[in-house]
N, C-alpha and C positions, 0 to 999 in steps of 0.2 A: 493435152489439157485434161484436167480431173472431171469426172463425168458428175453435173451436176444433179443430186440427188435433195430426197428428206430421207429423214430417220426414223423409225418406227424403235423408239431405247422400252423392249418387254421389260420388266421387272413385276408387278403381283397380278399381271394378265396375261398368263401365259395359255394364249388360246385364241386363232385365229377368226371364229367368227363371234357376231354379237357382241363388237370389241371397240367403246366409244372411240377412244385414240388413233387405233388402226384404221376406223371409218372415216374418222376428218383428215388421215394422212394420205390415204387410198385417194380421197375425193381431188385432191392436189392435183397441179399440172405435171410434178417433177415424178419420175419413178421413185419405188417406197426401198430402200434398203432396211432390214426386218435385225435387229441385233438384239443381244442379250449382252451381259457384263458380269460375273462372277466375281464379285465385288471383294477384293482383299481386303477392304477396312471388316467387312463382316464374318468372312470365312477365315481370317487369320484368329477372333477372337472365340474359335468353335475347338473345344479341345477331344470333341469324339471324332475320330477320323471316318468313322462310321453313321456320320450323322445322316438320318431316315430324311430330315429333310431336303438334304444336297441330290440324292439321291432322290430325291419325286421330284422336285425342280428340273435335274438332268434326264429323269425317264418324260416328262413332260415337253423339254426341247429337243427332246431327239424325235419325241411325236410330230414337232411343228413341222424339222426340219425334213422331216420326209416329205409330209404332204406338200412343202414348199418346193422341193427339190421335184417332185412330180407340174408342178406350174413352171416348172424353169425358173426358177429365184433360190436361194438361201439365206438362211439364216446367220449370220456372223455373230460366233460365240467369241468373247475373251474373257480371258482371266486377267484382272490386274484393280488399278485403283481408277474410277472413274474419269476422275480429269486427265489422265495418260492415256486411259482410251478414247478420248473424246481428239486429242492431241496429233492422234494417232490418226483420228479417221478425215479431220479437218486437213492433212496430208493428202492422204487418199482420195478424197472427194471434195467435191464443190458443194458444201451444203446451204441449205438456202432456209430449212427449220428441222427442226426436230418435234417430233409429238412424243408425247408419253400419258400415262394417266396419273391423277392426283395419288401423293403419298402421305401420308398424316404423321409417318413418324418423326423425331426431332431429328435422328439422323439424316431422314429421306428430305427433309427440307433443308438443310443446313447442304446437303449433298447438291441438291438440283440449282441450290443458288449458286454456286461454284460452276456447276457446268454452264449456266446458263449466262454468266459470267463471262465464263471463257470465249464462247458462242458469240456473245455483241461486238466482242471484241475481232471477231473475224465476219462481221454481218450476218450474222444467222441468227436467228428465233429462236426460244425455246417455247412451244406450245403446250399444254397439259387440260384433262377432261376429267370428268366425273364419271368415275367406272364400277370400284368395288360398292358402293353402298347407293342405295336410292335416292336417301338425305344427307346431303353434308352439312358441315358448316353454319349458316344462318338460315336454312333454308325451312329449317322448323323451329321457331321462337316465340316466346310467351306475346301474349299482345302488348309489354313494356317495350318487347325489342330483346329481352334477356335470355338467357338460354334455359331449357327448365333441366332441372337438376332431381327432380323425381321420374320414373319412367311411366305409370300411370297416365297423368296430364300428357305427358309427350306422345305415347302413342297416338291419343287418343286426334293430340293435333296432326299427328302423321298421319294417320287413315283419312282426316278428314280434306289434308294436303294432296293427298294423293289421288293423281286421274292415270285414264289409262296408256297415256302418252310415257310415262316415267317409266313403264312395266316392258314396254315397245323392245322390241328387240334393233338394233344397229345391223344395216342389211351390210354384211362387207364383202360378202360373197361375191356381190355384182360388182366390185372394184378390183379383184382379183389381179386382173388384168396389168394393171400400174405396178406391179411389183419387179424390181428391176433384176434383170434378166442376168442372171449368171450361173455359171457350174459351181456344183455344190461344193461347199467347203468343208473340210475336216472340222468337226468341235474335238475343243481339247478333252481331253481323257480325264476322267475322276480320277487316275493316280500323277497324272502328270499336275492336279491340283493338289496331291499330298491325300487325295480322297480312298475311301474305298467304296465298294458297290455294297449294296444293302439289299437286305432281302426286299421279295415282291409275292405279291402282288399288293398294290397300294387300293386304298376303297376306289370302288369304284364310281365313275363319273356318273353310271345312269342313278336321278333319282327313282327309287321304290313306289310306288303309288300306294301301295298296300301299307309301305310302313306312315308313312305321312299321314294316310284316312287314320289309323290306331295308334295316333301319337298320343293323344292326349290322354289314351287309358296304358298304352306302355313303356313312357319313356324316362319313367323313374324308376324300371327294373334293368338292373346291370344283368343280369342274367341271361336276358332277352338278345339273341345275336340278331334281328333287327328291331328292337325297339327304337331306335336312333338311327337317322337315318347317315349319317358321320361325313356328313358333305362338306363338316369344317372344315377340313386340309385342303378341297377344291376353292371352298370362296378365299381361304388364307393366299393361295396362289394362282388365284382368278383361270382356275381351269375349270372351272363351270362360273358363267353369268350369274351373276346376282339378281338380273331381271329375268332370266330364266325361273332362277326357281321360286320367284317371287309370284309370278305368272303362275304356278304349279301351285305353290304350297297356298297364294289366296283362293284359288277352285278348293280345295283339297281338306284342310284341317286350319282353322285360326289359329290353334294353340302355337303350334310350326309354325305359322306368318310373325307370331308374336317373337318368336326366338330372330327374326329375323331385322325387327325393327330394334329388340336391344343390340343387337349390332351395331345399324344406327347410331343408337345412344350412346354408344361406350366412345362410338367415334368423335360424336356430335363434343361428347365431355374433355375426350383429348385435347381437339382444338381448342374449346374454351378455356379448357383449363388445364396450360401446359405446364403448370408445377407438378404437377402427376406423372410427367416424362424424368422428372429429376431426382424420381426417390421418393419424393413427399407424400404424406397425406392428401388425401381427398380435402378434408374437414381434419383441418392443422392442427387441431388442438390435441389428437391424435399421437401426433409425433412425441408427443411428452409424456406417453404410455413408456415405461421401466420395463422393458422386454428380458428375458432370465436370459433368452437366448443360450442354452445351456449346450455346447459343439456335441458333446456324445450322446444325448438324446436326437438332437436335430440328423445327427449320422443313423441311430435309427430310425428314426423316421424316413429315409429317406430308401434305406434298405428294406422298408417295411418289415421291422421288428418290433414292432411297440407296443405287440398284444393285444390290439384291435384287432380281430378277423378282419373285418369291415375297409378299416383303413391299411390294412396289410395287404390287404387285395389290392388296391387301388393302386396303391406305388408300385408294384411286382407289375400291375398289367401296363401303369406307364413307363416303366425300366424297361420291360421288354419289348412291347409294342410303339410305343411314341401316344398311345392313347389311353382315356380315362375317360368315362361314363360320366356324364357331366350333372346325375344327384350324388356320385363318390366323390368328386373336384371338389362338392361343398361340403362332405363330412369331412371327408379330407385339410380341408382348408381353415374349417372349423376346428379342428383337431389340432392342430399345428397350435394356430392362434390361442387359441379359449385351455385345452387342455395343458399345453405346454408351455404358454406364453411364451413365443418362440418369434419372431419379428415378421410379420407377412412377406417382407420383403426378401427374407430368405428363401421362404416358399415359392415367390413368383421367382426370383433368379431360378429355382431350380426348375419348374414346370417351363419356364423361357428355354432352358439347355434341353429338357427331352420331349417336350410336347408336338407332333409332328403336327397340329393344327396352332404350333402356337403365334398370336396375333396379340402385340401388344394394348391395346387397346380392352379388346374383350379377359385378357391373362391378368392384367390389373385391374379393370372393374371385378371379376370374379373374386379376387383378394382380399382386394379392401372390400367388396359386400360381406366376405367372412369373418375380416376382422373388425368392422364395424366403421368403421373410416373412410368408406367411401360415401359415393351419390347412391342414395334411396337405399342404404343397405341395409343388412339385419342389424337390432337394435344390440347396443353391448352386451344388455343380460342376456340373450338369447346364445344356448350354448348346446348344439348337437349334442345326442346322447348318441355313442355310437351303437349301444347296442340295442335301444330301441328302433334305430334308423335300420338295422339289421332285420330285426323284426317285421317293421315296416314293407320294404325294400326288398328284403334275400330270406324270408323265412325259412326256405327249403336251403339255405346255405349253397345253391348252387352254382355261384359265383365266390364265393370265398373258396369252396374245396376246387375250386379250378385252379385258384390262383397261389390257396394255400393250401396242399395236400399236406401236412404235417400237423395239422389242427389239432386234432388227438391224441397227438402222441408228444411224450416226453421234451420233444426238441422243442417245440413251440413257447416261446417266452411268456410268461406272468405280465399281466398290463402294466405299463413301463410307470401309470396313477392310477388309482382311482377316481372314479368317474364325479361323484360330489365333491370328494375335496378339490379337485381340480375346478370344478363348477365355483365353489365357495371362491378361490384363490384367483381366479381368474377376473370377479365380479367386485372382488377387493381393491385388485390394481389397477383397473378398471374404474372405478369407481372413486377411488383417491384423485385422480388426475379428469374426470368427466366431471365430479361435482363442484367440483372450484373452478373451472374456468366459464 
């Protein structure tokens, strides 16, 4: 007879303590069997075989699966399509629920109603928790009941939402115990998934104290190796609590709490407003912007050739690293859009393929704020100058000569525009299609 168990299905909580899901499944009568899924619907449509983030996902479960294998339990990794693994396990075991935590993206939900599906149909649960973000869903809304669509007002209703229960940490450690008792299992291999290994070391999990207290005087200089404290990749894959650093960062520096709440927001506007998952505009009327979208500019840009120090920085260091300085994501972004008139949407596909923190949610609020179409975003005529931003930002150029050591010399391309006529041209087409509707 199959050993009746629950299920603990990891996916962007990959971290065994202060882990909502893991702590209502631990609390359970039945032993916890602890899985992952390497999800073929999403790793078949990843064409760098070298992708940074397959690679911190796998150095991340191989973390668990040690400490797990030291309690006598593991982890069961597969590789394939969800409802086959699920198919799989309902074989093996007698299950009686599954937990997981909430997932906001269209995929993640169209995904868990399938499994969850499957599940009823052999008497089991499918249970899900409130893990990556503090507020979801309706849990901060206007006094009509509507969602607000500026971040301002919203904050300000989220702090004032917020007690110290929400910040709490999930004790899972004392549950320990419930996790069902087996020899460790082999996880499949990064090549036997077509993967390869990538470099390391990945940021790291401890937050800085030092950089969070001097956020708010340094985290508009790219320059600065800790100006930023770069904990996106860990909340992207919940290998640090979000109430952890929420705990940290409200002691510590508002400005960092505030980045923390647009998160929230970006979340909050998903749900609300799932035409954003499909392509569309934020603010539709958007969509009827005439994009040049011209292929051999957009390829420089993307190679960082364009003749911007500034923005030729910023793609070099996201090509090679999986990261970008997130005041260069907005000149960046700006630049694309405003400069090139180039379709934002190209732009997020492409920060989607190499941003090792990329989170769809926050990757399209960022977009559309630059190209003017989203919630609460810069106004159309507003249009980065990259080389005042330079000024600004990198006076000493010591982030450009990092990333671009050929500045000076002959190789270096002539800006791909100029900086007003592009301003003018942008505010044109812009403007043809904002003032009539």
């Amino acid at each position: 007879m199959n050993p009746c168990v629950n299920i603990m299905w990891f996916r962007r909580d990959l971290r065994l303590s202060d882990n909502a899901a893991l702590y209502h499944a631990l609390k359970g009568s039945n032993p916890v069997v602890p899985i992952f899924i390497f999800d073929k619907n999403i790793l078949d449509d990843l064409e760098d075989k070298a992708d940074r983030r397959v690679g911190f996902i796998y150095a991340a479960l191989e973390e668990m699966h040690e400490r797990l294998a030291k309690m006598g339990s593991s982890l069961e990794v597969y590789y394939g399509y969800p409802l086959q693994v699920y198919k799989t396990l309902l074989q093996k075991y007698t299950i009686e629920k599954v937990f997981s935590n909430h997932d906001y993206e269209q995929y993640a939900i169209d995904r868990d109603s399938e499994v969850e599906g499957l599940l009823k149909t052999h008497g089991a649960l499918f249970e899900t928790h409130k893990d990556q973000v503090i507020f979801e869903k309706d849990e901060v809304l206007k006094e009509d009941g509507k969602p607000y669509t500026v971040f301002t007002p919203y904050s300000r209703k989220w702090k004032a939402t917020l007690q110290a229960f929400h910040l709490k940490a999930y004790p899972t450690e004392k549950y320990f115990s419930n996790f069902y008792k087996q020899d460790k299992v082999v996880i499949p291999s990064l090549e036997c998934m077509e993967f390869k290994s990538v470099a390391k070391p990945f940021p790291s999990k401890q937050l800085k104290e030092d950089t969070v207290k001097k956020y708010s005087q340094n985290r508009n200089f790219p320059s600065l190796e800790n100006g930023t404290s770069k904990m996106g990749v860990h909340l992207r894959f919940g290998t640090v609590s979000i109430r952890e650093l929420g705990r940290k960062a409200g002691e510590l520096n508002e400005t960092y709490f505030n980045e923390l709440i647009w998160r929230d927001f970006y979340h909050m506007i998903l749900w609300h407003f799932p035409h954003i998952s499909k392509g569309q505009a934020f603010r539709k009327e958007y969509d009827l912007i005439y994009w040049r979208d011209n292929e051999e500019e957009f390829e420089k840009f993307c190679a960082g050739k364009t003749g911007y120090p500034i923005v030729d920085a910023g793609m070099r260091e996201l090509n090679e690293t999986g990261f970008m300085h997130n005041r260069v994501r907005m000149i960046v972004a700006s630049f694309l859009t405003k400069h090139l008139l180039i379709d934002w949407r190209k732009g997020e596909a492409y920060f989607a393929k190499k941003l090792l923190d990329f989170d769809f949610a926050a990757n399209n609020g960022g977009w559309q704020w630059a190209a003017g179409s989203g919630c609460d975003a810069a106004p159309y005529f507003r249009v980065f100058n990259p080389t005042l931003q330079t000024e600004k930002f990198d006076k000493d150029l010591k982030y450009i000569n990092k990333w671009v050591p050929e500045l000076n010399s002959f190789e270096y391309p002539e800006p791909m525009v100029q900086h007003e006529f592009a301003r003018k041209r942008a505010l044109e087409v812009y403007g043809k299609v904002l003032k009539t509707v």
